[in-house]
C-alpha positions in Angstrom: -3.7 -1.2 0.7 -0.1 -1.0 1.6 -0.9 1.9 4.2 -3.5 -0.6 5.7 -0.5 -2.9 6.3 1.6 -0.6 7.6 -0.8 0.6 10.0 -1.5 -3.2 11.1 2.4 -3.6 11.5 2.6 0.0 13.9 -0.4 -2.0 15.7 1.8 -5.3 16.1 4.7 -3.1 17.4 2.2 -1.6 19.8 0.6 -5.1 20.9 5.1 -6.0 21.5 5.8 -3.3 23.5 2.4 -3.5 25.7 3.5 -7.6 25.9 6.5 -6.6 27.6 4.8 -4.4 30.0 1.4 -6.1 30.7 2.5 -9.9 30.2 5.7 -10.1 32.0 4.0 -12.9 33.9 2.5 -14.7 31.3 4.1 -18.4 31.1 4.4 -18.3 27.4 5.8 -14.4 26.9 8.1 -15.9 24.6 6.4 -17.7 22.4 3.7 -14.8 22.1 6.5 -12.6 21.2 7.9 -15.4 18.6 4.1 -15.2 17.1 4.4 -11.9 17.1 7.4 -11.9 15.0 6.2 -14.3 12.8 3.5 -12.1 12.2 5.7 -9.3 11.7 7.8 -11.2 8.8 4.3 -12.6 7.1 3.2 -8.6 6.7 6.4 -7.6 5.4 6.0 -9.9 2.4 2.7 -9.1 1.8 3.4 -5.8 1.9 6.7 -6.2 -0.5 4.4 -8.2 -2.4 1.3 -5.8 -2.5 3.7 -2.9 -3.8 6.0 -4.8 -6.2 5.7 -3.5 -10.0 4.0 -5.3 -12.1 4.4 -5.0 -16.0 2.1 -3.3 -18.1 1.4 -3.7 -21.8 0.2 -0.8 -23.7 -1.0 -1.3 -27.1 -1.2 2.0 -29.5 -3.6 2.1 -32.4 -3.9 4.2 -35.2 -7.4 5.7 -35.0 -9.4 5.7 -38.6 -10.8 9.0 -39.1 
């Protein structure tokens, strides 16, 4: 899952640098690029949040034989 968004992040910075090529024009560049960014941020704390630890409790018996 966290390679997934990675790969949607390296797509994002693809999508940015094509903007800046393709869309110089546009009206709203800016505020595409802002969305962008916001984007950007939002997948960076799902990602830190996909991959943080999370505790585990391990419980150990004695097995009867």
């Amino acid at each position: 899952m966290v390679t997934q968004l990675t790969t949607a992040r390296d797509l994002l910075d693809q999508t940015r640098a094509h903007m800046g090529q393709f869309l110089t024009a546009h009206p709203n560049q800016a505020g595409l690029v802002a969305q962008l960014n916001a984007i950007q941020g939002d997948l960076v704390t799902l990602q830190r949040s996909t991959a943080a630890p999370v505790p585990v409790r391990f419980n150990i018996q004695r097995l009867d034989k």
